[in-house]
C-alpha positions in Angstrom: 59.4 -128.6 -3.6 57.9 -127.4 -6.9 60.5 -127.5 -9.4 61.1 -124.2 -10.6 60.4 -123.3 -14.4 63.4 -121.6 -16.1 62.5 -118.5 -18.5 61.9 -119.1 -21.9 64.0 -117.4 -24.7 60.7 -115.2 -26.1 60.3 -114.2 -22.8 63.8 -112.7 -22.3 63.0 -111.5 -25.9 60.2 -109.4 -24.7 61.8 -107.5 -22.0 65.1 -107.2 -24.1 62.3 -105.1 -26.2 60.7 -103.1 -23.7 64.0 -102.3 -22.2 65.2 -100.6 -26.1 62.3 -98.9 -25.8 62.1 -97.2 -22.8 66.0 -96.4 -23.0 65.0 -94.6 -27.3 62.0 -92.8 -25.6 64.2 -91.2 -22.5 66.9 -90.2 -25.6 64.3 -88.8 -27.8 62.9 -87.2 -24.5 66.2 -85.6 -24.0 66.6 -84.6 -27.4 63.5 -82.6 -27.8 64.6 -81.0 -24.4 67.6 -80.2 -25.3 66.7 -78.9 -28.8 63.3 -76.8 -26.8 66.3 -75.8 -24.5 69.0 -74.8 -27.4 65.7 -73.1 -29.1 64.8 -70.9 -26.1 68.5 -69.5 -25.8 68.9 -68.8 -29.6 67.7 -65.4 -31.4 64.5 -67.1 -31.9 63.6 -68.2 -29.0 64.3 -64.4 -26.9 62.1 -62.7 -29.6 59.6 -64.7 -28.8 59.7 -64.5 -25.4 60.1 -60.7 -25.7 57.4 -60.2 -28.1 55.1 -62.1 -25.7 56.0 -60.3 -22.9 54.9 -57.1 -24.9 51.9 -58.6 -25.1 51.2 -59.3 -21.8 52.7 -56.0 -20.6 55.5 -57.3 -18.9 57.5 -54.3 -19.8 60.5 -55.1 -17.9 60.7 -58.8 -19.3 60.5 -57.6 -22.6 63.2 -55.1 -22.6 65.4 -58.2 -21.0 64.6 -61.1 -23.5 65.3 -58.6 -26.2 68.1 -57.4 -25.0 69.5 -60.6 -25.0 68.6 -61.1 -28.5 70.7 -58.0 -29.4 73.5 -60.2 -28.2 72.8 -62.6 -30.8 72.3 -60.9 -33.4 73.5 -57.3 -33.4 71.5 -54.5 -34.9 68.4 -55.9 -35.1 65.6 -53.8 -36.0 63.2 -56.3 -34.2 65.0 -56.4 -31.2 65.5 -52.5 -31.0 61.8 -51.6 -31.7 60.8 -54.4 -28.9 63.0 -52.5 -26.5 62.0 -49.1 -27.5 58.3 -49.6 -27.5 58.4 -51.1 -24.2 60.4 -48.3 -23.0 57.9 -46.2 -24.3 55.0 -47.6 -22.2 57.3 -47.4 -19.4 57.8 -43.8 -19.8 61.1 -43.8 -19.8 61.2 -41.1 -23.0 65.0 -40.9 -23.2 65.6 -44.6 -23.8 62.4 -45.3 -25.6 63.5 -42.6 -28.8 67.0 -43.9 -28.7 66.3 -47.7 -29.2 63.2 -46.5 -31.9 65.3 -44.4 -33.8 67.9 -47.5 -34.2 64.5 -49.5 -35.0 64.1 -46.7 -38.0 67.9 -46.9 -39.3 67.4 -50.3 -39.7 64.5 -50.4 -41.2 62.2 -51.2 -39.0 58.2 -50.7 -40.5 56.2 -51.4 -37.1 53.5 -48.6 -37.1 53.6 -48.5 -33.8 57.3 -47.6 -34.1 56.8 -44.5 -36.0 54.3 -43.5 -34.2 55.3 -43.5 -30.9 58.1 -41.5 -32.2 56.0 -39.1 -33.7 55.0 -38.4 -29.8 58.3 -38.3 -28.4 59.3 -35.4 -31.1 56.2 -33.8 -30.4 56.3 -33.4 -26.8 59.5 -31.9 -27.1 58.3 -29.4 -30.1 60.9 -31.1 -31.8 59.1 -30.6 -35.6 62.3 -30.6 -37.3 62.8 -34.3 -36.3 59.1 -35.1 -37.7 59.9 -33.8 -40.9 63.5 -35.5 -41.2 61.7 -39.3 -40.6 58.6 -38.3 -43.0 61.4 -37.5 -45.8 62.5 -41.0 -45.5 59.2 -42.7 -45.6 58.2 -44.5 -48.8 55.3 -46.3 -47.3 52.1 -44.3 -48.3 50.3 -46.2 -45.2 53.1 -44.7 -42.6 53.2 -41.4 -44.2 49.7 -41.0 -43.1 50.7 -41.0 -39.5 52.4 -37.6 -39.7 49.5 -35.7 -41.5 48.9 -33.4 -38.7 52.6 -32.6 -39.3 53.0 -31.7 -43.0 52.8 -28.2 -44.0 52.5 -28.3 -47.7 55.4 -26.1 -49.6 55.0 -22.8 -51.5 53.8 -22.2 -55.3 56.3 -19.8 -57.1 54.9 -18.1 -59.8 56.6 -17.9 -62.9 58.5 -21.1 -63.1 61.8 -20.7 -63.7 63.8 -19.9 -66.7 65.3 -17.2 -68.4 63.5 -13.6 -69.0 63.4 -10.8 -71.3 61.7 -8.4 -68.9 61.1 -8.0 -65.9 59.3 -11.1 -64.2 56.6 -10.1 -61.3 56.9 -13.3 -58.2 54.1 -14.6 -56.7 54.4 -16.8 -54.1 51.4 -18.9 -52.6 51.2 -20.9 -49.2 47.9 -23.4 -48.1 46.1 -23.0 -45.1 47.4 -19.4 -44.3 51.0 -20.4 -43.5 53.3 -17.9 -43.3 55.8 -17.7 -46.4 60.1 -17.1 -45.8 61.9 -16.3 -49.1 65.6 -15.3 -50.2 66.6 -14.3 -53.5 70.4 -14.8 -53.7 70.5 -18.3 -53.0 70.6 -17.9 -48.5 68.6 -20.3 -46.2 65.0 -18.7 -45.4 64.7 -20.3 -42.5 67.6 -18.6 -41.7 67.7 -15.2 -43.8 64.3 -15.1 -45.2 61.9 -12.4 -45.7 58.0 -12.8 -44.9 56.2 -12.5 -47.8 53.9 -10.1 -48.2 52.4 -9.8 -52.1 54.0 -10.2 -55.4 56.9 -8.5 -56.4 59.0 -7.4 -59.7 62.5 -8.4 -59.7 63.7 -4.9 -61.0 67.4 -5.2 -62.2 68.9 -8.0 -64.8 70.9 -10.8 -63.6 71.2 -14.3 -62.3 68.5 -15.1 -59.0 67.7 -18.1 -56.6 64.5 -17.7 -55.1 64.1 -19.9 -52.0 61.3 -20.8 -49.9 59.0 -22.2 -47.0 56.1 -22.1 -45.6 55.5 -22.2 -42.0 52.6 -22.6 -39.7 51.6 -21.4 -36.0 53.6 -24.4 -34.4 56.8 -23.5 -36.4 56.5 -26.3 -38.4 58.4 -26.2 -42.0 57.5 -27.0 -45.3 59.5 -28.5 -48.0 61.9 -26.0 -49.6 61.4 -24.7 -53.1 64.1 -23.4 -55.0 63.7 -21.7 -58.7 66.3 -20.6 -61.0 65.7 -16.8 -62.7 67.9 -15.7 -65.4 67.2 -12.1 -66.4 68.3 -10.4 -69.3 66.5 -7.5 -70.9 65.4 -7.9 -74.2 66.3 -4.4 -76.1 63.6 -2.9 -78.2 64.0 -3.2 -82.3 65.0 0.1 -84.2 61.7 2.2 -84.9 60.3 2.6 -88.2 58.2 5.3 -89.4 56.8 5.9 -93.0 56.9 7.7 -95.6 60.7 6.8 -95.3 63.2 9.1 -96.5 63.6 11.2 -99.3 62.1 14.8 -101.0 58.5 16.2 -100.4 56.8 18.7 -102.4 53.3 18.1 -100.8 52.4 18.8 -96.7 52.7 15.0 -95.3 52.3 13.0 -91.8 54.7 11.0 -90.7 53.8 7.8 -88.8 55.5 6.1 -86.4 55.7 2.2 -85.9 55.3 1.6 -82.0 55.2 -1.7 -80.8 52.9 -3.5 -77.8 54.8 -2.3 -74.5 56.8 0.1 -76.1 57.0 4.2 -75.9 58.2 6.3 -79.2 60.6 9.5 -78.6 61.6 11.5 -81.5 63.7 15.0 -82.2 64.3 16.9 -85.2 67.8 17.6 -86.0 69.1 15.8 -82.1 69.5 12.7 -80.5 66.0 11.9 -78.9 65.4 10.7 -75.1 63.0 10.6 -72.8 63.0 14.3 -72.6 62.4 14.5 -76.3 58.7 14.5 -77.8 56.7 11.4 -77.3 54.7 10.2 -80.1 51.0 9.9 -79.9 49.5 10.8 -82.9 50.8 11.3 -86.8 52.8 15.1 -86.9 54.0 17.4 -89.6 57.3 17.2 -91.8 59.0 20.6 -91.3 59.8 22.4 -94.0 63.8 22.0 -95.9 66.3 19.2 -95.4 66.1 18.2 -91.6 66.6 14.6 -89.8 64.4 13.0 -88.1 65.8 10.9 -84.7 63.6 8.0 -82.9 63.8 5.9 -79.9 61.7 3.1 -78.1 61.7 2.4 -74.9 59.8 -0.8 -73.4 58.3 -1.3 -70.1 61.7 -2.4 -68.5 63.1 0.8 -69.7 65.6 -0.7 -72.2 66.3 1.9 -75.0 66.2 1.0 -78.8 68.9 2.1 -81.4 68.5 5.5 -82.6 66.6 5.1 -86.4 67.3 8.4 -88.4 65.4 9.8 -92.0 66.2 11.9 -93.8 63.1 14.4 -95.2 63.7 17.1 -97.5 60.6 19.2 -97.7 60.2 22.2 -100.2 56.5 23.3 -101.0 
């Protein structure tokens, strides 16, 4: 018989070798497996899935992987806006605004997210809602979205402040939009008053003008408040020359009157608006007689009564 050759030592060696090897390729096998498993079941790994699903408009799939994200990591803004936009393309309205208004509260800048909101309010006429998410926007490039829903707010003419006489309001609205105002302070949505032309505020005191503007749609502006504080600004005492004192010589007298003012005077009684109005200089009447004046401005505040004295004797 053929004597049999025993194996060498580098021989055992070498399958020794091959044997490590195969046995740290199988582990390192099952370690990327098991870290591409771990990976698929985290937070991660569902967003991605769900996110590609969107893609491929697997609607359903979507709503599930992201769904399971939620449960991962609550109140995600991802997650909800994943669910909502897919709900949205379902057509399922309900359940699409719910899950994109959580997307908004968490601050959630998708776009698409806003937008497909913007069509949800819409079909339900809901303008109110439109205006309430375009007062939170900051982001110039989302704020464009809701152009077709912005009604500008009113102009108040004058600004506010306190006044002297009485102030005339103008109010002014863009594109023909109808104009509500108040002026103690009430809602005009609520209580207002359509505006019609400008108008005096005719009595003294403290005013809060409010207002909007709204369009054909019943869409709302912005509201505009302004502040008036009025208090009448009473007229100076008159003055009229030649001042008091004794006349030999026929004389006019002259009276002062001021821009926005009206001069009254009596001889020898308390002028008023029934008393003579001065237009022109008059005569001094002749012996020892007083002479009474009043102004009156615009807003119908009354001066001080100014008195002289004139003692005439040709």
């Amino acid at each position: 018989k053929p004597k049999q050759e025993k194996p060498t030592g580098k021989k055992s060696k070498k399958s020794l070798y091959i044997v490590i090897f195969i046995l740290l390729f199988v582990a390192a096998f099952a370690l990327i497996g098991g870290i591409l498993f771990a990976k698929s079941l985290s937070y991660e790994g569902r967003m991605e899935k769900a996110e590609d699903a969107y893609e491929k408009k697997a609607y359903e799939k979507a709503i599930s992987y992201a769904k399971q994200a939620l449960e991962k990591k609550k109140e995600d803004a991802l997650a909800y806006a994943v669910i909502g936009k897919s709900y949205y393309q379902n057509k399922e309205d309900e359940a699409a605004k719910a899950y994109l208004e959580k997307a908004v509260e968490n601050q959630q800048k998708d776009k698409e997210v806003y937008r497909f909101l913007i069509d949800l309010y819409d079909k339900d006429s809901d303008y109110e809602a439109i205006g309430d998410l375009y007062d939170e926007i900051k982001d110039s490039s989302i704020q464009k979205l809701f152009r077709d829903y912005i009604v500008e707010a009113p102009e108040v003419e004058p600004e506010a402040g306190s006044y002297g006489e009485y102030p005339t309001i103008t109010i002014n609205s863009e594109d023909g939009a109808d104009i509500l105002y108040t002026l103690d302070g009430s809602s005009p949505k609520e209580d207002g008053m359509f505006y019609q032309e400008p108008f005096p505020i005719e009595k003294e005191g403290k005013y809060t003008l409010r207002a909007v503007c709204v369009d054909a749609r019943g869409i709302y502006s912005k509201e505009v408040k302004v502040k008036y504080e009025i208090d009448l600004d009473v007229p100076d005492l008159p003055t009229a020359s030649p001042g008091s004192g004794a006349y030999s010589q026929p004389i006019k007298i002259t009276i002062d009157v001021p821009v926005g003012c009206r001069a009254y005077y009596a001889w020898n009684a308390n002028p008023g608006e029934q008393s003579t109005q001065y237009t022109e200089p008059f005569d001094m009447i002749e012996g020892n007689n007083v002479l009474s004046i009043i102004l009156i401005n615009e807003s119908g505040q009354t001066s001080g009564v100014q008195k002289y004295n004139y003692v005439y004797m040709p």
